[in-house]
C-alpha positions in Angstrom: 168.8 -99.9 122.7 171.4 -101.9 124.6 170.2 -100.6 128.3 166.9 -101.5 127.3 168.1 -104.9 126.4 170.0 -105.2 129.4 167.1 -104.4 131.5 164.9 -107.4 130.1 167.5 -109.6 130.7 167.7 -108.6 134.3 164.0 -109.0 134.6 163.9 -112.3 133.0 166.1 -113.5 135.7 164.8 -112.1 138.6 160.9 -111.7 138.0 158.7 -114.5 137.6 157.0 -115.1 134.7 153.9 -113.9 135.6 155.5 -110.3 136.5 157.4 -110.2 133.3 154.7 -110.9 130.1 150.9 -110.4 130.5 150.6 -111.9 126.6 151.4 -115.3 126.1 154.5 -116.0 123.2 156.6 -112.9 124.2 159.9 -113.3 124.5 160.8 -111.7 127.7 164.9 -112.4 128.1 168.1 -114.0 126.6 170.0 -116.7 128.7 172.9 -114.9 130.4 176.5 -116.7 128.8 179.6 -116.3 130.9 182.1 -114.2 130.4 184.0 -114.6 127.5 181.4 -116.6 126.0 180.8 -120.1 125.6 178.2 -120.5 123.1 179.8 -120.2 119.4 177.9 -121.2 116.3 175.3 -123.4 118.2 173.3 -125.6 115.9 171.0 -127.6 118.6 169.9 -127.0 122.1 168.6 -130.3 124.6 166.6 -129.9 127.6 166.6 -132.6 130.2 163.3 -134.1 130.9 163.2 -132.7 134.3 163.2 -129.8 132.7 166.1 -128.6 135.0 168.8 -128.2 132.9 169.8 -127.5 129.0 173.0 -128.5 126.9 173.8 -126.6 123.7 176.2 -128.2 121.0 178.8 -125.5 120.0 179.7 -125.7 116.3 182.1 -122.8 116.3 184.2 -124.2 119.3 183.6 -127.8 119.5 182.3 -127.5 123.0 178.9 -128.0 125.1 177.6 -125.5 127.4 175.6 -126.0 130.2 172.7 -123.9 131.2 170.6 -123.6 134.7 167.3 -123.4 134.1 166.5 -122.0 137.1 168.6 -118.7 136.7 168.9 -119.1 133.1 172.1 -118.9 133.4 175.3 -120.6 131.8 177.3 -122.5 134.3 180.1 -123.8 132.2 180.9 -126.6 129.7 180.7 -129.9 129.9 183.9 -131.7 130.7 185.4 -133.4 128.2 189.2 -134.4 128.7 190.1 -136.5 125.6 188.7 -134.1 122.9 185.7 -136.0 121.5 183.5 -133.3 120.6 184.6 -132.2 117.1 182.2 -131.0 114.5 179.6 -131.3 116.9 175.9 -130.7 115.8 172.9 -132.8 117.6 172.8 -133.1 121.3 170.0 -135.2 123.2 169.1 -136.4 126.5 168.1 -140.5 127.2 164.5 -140.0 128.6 166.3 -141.2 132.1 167.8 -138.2 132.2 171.0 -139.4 133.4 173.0 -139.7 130.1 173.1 -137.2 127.0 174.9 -138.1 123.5 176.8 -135.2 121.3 177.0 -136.0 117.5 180.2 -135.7 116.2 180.4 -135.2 112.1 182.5 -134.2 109.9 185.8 -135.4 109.4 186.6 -139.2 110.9 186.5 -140.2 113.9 182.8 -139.8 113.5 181.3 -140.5 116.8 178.6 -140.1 119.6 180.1 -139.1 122.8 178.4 -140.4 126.2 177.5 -137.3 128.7 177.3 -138.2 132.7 174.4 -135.4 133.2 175.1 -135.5 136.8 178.8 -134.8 136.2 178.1 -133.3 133.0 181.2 -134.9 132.0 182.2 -137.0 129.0 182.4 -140.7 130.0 183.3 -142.4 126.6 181.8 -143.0 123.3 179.7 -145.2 121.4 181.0 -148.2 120.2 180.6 -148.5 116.6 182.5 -151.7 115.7 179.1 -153.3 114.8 177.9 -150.7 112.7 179.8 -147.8 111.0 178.4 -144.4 111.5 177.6 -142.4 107.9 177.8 -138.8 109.2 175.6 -138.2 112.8 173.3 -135.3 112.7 171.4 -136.2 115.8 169.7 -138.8 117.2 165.9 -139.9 117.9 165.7 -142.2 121.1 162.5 -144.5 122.1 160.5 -143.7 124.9 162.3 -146.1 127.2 165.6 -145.1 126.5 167.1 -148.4 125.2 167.7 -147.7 121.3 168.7 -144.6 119.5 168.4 -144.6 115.9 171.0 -141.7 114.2 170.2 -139.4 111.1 172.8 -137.9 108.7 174.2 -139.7 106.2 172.7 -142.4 103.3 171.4 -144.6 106.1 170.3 -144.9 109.7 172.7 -146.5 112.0 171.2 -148.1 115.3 172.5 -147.9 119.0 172.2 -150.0 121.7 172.3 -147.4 124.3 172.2 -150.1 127.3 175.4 -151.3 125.9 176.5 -147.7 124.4 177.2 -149.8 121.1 175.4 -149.9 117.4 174.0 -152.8 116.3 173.0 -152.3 112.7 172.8 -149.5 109.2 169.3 -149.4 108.8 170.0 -149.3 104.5 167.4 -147.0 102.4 165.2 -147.7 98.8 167.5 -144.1 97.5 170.4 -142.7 98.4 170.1 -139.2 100.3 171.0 -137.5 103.1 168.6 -138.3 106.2 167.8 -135.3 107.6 165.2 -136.0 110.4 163.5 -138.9 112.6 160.5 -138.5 114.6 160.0 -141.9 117.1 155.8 -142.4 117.7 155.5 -141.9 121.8 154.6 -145.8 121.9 157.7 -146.0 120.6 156.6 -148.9 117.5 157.4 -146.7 114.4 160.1 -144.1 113.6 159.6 -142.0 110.4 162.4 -141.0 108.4 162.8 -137.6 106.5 165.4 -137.4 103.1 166.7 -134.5 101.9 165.2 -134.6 98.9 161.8 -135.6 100.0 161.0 -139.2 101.1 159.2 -140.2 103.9 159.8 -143.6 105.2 157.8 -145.5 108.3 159.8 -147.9 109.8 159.5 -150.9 112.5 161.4 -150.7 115.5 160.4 -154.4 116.2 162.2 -155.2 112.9 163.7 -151.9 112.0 162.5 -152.5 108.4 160.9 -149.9 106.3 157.1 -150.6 106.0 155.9 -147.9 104.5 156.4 -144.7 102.2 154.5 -142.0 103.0 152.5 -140.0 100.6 152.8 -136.6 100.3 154.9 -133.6 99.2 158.1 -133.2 101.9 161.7 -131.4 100.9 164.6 -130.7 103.0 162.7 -131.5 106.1 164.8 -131.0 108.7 162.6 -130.3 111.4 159.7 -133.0 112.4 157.6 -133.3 115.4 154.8 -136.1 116.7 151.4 -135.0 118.9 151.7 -137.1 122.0 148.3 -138.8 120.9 150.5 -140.3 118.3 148.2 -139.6 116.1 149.9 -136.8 113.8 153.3 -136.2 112.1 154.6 -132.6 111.6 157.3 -132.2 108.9 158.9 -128.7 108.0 159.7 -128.1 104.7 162.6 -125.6 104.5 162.8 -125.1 100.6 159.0 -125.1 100.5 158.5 -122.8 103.4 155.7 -125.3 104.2 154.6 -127.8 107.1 153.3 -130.5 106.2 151.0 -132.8 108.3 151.2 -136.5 108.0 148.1 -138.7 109.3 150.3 -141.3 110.9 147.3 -144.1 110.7 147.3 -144.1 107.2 150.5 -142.5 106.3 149.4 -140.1 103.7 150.0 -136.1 104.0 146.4 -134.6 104.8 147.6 -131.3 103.8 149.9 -128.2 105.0 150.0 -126.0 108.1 147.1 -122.6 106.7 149.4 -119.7 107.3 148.7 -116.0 107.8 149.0 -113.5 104.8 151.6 -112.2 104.4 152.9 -115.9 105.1 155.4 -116.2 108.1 156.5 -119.5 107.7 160.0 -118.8 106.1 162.5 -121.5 105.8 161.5 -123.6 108.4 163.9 -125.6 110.0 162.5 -126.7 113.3 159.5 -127.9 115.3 158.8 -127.9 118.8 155.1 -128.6 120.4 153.9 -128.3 124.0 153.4 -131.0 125.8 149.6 -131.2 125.6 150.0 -131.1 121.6 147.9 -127.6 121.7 150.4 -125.7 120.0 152.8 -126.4 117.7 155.5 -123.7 116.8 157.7 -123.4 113.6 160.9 -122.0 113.6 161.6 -120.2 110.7 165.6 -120.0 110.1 165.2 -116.9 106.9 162.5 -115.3 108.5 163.7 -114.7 112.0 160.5 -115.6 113.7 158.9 -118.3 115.2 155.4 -119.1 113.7 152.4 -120.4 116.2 150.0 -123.2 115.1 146.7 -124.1 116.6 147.2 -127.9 116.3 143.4 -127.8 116.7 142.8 -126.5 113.1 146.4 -126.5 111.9 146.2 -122.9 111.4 149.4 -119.8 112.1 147.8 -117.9 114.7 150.6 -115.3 114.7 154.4 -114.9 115.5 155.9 -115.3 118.6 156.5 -111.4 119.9 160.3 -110.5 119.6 162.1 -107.9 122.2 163.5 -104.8 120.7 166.0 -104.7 119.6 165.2 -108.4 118.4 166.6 -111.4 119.8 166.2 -113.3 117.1 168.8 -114.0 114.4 169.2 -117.0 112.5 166.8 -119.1 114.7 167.5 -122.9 114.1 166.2 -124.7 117.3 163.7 -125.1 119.7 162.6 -126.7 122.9 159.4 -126.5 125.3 159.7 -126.7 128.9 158.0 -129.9 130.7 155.3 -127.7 132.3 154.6 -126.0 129.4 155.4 -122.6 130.6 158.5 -121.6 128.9 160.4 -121.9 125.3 163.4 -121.7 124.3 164.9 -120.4 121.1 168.5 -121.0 119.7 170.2 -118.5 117.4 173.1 -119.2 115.3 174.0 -116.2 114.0 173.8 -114.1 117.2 174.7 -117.2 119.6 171.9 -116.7 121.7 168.9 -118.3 123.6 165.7 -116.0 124.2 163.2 -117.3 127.0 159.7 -117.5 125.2 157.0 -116.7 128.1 153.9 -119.4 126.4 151.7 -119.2 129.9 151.5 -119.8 133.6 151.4 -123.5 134.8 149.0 -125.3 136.8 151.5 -126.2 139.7 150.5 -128.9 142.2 149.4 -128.3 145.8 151.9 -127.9 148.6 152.5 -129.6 151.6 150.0 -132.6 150.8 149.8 -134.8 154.3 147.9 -137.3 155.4 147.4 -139.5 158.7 144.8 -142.5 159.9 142.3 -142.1 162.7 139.5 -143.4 164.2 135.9 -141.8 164.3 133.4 -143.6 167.3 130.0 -143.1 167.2 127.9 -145.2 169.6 129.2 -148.4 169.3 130.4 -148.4 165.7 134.0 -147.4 164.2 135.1 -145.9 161.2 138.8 -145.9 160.4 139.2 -142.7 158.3 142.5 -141.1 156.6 142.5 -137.6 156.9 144.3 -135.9 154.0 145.1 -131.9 153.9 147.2 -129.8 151.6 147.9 -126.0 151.1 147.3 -123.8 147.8 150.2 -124.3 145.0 153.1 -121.6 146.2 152.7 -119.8 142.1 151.0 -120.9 138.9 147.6 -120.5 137.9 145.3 -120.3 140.9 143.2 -123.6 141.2 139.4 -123.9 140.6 139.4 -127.5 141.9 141.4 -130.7 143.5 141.4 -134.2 142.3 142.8 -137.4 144.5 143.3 -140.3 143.2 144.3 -144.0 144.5 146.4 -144.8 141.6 149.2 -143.1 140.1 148.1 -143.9 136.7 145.0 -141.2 138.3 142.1 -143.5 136.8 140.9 -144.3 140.3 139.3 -141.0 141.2 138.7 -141.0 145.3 137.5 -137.4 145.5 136.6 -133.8 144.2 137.5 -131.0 146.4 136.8 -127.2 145.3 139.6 -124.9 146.1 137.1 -122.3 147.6 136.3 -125.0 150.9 138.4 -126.1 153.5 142.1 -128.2 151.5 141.4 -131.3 153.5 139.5 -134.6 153.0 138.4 -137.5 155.0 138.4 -141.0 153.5 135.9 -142.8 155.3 135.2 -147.1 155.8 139.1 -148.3 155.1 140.3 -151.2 156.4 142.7 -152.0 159.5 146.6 -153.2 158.5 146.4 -151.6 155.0 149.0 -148.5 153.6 147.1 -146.4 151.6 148.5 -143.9 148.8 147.0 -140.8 147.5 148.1 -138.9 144.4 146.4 -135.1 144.5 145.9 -132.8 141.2 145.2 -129.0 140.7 142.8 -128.2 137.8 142.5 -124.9 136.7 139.2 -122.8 135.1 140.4 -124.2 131.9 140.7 -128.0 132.9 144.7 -127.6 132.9 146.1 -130.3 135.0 149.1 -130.1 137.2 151.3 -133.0 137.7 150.5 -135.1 141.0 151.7 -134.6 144.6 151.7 -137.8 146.3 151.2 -139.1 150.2 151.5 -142.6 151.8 149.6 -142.5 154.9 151.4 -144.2 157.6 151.1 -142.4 160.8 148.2 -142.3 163.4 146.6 -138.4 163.7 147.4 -138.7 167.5 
């Protein structure tokens, strides 16, 4: 059992993806730790938006480690010389990507320590003389990175993470633990999950309360938002549940249909891919990881385990950028398996372009003359896109990948810079993210 263990995770770091799982949802590694270990009790796992890098808060040790993504690999801990990790759970990266915070509960000080992700180092911590922190669990942050608004305790406490201070206890209607905030992706309303089953909407414009949300919610530790906005995921750990929230009208619309036998089994986190396709549920008691078709909020099936399994006492989750990989945290086995969900729609390579002049008789067209090769992996192409915009509203062109992986744009006008942003689209309309090209340079 342990060579063949040892042989996945050998594959998993030197095969691609594509060589190592045929099915989508497999698990297909663990992430290699050093040697002795550095992950102990681990209760959450971060990954930085550029989905380069992942920091996992140590419980057991009061430490961080840091993983490469790239090797999946652990490369050490983060630095942190005056001892301000202590009864660490939640860790989270600023959408910037250049700072992280660590929770730090239990006894006092209770704190949020400040991580230099480029130095993954410790810089400080958050200054709480404005507002007293109840007992930090982890932290929700807004889209642009200013605010961060802190769960655990009988209220929510506010940060100012420009100025790395809080500003204000955001106070409750009943006093209970808050287990979980989920921030909308416009960034307007945060909703608020009790322990014993309240759902609160609140402001960020005011950070009031403006709404209790119908439904039936308990211990709901995990929650997760569609990027549309338009739906709230809550997982109910002592009703082995999921419930979905209809955030225009906040009101519960029902629960997650699940397989029979059921599979959903103390659920205690929620992770979804970046499109909002798929939603999965990790179930803490039932060592498994549930998937749901967002589509008709349906289980689909389990996530496919290794043998001997990898999972034990799953309690977090997080989704690669590209939507190509998962990753699972373990608490009772202090382990991360690598979750192959499918193959990404990469963007083409080597996108150029240059101005020239095409003379016929005695009329002149200034042209741009853009060319690119085929993505280097990923799902082969069916089609390009360019656009003028990086927003890509302002379609120029539509180029099959079966022609020639160039394109003139005719008529443009002396003395102007023009930019080009190019996508891959796939036989399933997946779309990569955009490689980009200023043209500034003559052809000659």
């Amino acid at each position: 059992m342990f060579k063949t263990l040892l042989n996945s995770l050998i594959l998993a770091v030197l095969l691609p993806h594509s060589l190592l799982a045929t099915n989508p949802n497999t698990v297909i590694g663990i992430v290699t730790d050093e040697n002795p270990a550095t992950i102990n009790s681990p209760y959450f796992l971060a990954l930085s938006p550029n989905g380069q890098k992942m920091y996992v808060s140590n419980l057991g040790n009061n430490t961080v480690s840091i993983v490469d993504v790239a090797t999946n690999t652990v490369t050490g801990l983060v630095s942190d010389p005056n001892s301000t990790f202590h009864s660490n759970y939640g860790v989270v990266f600023n959408p910037n990507g250049q700072t992280a915070y660590v929770m730090n509960s239990g006894s006092s000080p209770r704190s949020i320590s400040i991580i230099d992700t480029t130095t993954n180092a410790v810089t400080g911590t958050i200054n709480t003389t404005a507002a007293a922190l109840s007992d930090p669990f982890t932290m929700a942050i807004t889209p642009n990175g200013n605010y961060g608004y802190v769960s655990g305790g009988f209220y929510i406490t506010v940060v100012d993470l420009l100025t790395n201070a809080t500003t204000q206890n955001i106070t409750l209607p009943v006093t209970d633990e808050v287990v979980s905030i989920a921030i909308t992706p416009d960034g307007t309303t945060a909703y608020a999950c009790l322990y014993g089953g309240q759902l609160y909407a609140i402001d960020l414009a005011t950070n009031t309360i403006v709404a209790t949300v119908t439904g039936t919610f308990s211990n709901g530790y995990g929650s997760a938002i569609t990027p549309d906005g338009t739906t709230l995921y809550i997982a109910n750990a002592n009703l082995n549940s999921v419930s979905i929230v209809d955030i225009a009208t906040n009101a519960q619309t029902g629960t997650v249909t699940d397989l029979n036998p059921a599979t959903i089994n103390f659920p205690f986190a929620l992770a979804l891919t970046p499109d909002g396709s798929t939603l999965y549920v990790v179930n803490d008691s039932g060592q498994s990881v549930s998937i749901v078709d967002t589509a008709t909020n349906m289980v689909t099936g389990t996530v496919t385990d290794l043998n001997p399994p990898t999972f034990d006492g799953p309690i977090d989750m997080v989704v690669a950028p590209d939507g190509a990989t998962g990753y699972v945290l373990s608490t009772s086995n202090n382990t991360i398996s690598i979750v192959y969900i499918t193959t990404p729609i990469l963007p083409p390579n080597n996108f150029t372009g240059c101005t020239s002049q095409d003379v016929f008789l005695f009329q002149e067209d200034l042209i741009n003359i853009l060319s690119w090769n085929s993505p280097s992996g990923g799902t082969a192409p069916a089609s390009y896109k360019i656009y003028s915009n990086t927003g890509l509203t302002q379609l120029v062109a539509t180029v099959s990948a079966s022609g020639p992986l160039q394109y003139i744009d005719h008529n443009r006008s002396a003395n102007t810079i023009y930019s080009y942003y190019i996508v891959s689209i796939d036989a399933q309309s997946d779309v990569s993210s955009p490689a980009s090209v200023t043209v500034t340079q003559s052809c000659s």
